[in-house]
Steps between C-alpha positions, in 0.01 A plus 500: 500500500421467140258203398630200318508487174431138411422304813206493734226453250323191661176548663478220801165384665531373784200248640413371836349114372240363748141736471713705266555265205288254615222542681574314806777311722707295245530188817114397427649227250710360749218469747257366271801210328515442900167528657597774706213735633656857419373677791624240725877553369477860518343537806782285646739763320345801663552329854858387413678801620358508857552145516845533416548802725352281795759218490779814506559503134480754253315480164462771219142531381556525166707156520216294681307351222846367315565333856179344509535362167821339575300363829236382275733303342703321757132438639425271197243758432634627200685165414714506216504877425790601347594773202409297264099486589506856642592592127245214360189633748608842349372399204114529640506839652248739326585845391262802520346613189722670241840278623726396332377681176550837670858456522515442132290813441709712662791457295286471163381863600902645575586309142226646354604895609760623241672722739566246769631260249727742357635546872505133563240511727385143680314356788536268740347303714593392903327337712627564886306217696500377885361190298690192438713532144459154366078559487584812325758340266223220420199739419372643247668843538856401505573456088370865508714675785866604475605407834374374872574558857361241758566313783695137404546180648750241492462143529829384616757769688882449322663338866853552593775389291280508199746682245712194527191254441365363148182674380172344647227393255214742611268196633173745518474493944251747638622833546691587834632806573421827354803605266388894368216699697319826401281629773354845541798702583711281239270617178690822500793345471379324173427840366856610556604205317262591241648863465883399515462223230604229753206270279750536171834594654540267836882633519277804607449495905173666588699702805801619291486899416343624185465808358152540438591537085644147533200313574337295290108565593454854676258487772274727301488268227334227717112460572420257828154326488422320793216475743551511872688689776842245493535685201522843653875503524547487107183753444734734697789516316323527188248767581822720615701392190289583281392168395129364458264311758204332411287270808279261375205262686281238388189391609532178478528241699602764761366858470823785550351757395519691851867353546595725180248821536669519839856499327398792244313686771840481658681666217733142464377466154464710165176307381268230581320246222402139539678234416384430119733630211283410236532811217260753608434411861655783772835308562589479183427857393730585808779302441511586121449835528812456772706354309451770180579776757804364621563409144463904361710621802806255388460682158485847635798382719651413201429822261633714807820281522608525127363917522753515766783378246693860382533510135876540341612860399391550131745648238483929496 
């Protein structure tokens, strides 16, 4: 099939948030506005499943931390958390070096290469997150990133008969019931979403049929950064899409280092920097060097596609 002519010219990265973006778990604001020791809470989490499984009930893994929360807050624990301070402790989460700048540098350095803007060449930024959405709405990334995907909560559920009620003044109650949830699996699905254009066309369904040609971000247009192994499933279909896959650690507060060597001894990613994007340090270099190849093979794509194009028989 012949490549498009005009269409598929946006370069997508993709980011995983906590020791990715940030360098650790984006909660620590909610346990220090609460007085919550963190190793308490998620040691509780890491039990939660067998304790479920022992009163005969199931519980996903990836789930059991958003459960706890909402237990936190019936508790009295977390009193008073609702989306509303989520987004306001958001505010005091800490990126690594280099963010948000680097997401402005990126698209300085496609505006700045003639060919790309004569192909209408952008970038964009995603962040895919099993974090909670309001934190990353409130931080300092958000003004900088074209779109999120995180778990949500709501603070009061919409109860039977309510298309025939008045509107309810939001009245700010803690949060209640989770309302949208990406977990490990669910991250590819957010890539998919990503590739159709269900972000910019939501009359789009991520599971109707499209010819490859129709979608809006090719899979090889896309580079993943992300650090641990709940990420593997979207380091998969990239690596056999053709897209990019970068793993990056920190060392602090929490060294995982190992945690990522492992994943490119493993072959699950393409390269392996720490987390600092700061112009000249080895994640920076990789992801800009990334983003100009995918950038010259769009071009190339694009010289081949108008080759292709017969010419009209001249006059004899």
């Amino acid at each position: 099939m012949p490549v498009p002519l005009y269409t598929q010219t946006v370069i997508a990265c993709v980011w995983d948030f906590d020791r990715t973006l940030i360098p650790d778990n984006m909660q620590g604001p909610i346990f220090d506005e609460y007085g919550v020791d963190p190793a308490e809470f998620w040691g509780e989490v890491d039990q939660l499943v067998d304790y479920y499984k022992a009163r005969g009930e199931l519980l996903a893994p990836d789930l059991g931390y958003l459960l706890h929360i909402l237990a936190y807050v019936e508790a009295g624990v977390f009193d008073g958390l609702n989306n509303a301070k989520l987004k306001k402790l958001g505010a005091e989460i800490q990126p690594c070096p280099g963010v948000p700048e680097f997401f402005d540098a990126t698209k300085q350095r496609v505006a700045s290469i003639p060919e790309f803007v004569r192909e209408g060449i952008t970038v964009e930024h995603y962040v895919v997150s099993t974090g909670l959405r309001p934190m990353i709405e409130g931080s300092p990334i958000a003004p900088h990133i074209d779109g999120i995907w995180a778990n949500t909560f709501v603070e009061t559920a919409a109860g039977p008969g309510f298309r025939d009620r008045l509107p309810v003044a939001d009245r700010g109650e803690a949060i209640k019931y989770l309302s949208y949830i990406i977990d490990n699996t669910s991250k590819s699905r957010a890539i998919f979403e990503i590739n159709k254009g269900v972000n910019v066309n939501p009359q789009t369904d991520v599971n109707a049929r499209m010819d490859e040609s129709q979608r809006r971000v090719p899979l090889r247009n896309m580079i993943y950064v992300a650090d641990g192994p709940s990420d593997v499933p979207v380091f998969s279909i990239l690596n056999q899409a053709g897209g990019k896959t970068l793993g990056v650690y920190v060392q602090e507060p929490r060294n995982n280092h190992r945690q990522v060597k492992q994943l490119q001894e493993q072959g699950r990613i393409q390269g392996m920097a720490e987390a600092d994007y700061r112009e000249g340090e080895g994640a920076y270099l990789w992801l800009m060097d990334s983003i100009e190849q995918i950038g010259y093979e769009i071009v190339e794509n694009r010289r081949q596609a108008f080759a292709a194009i017969p010419n009209p028989p001249g006059h004899t």
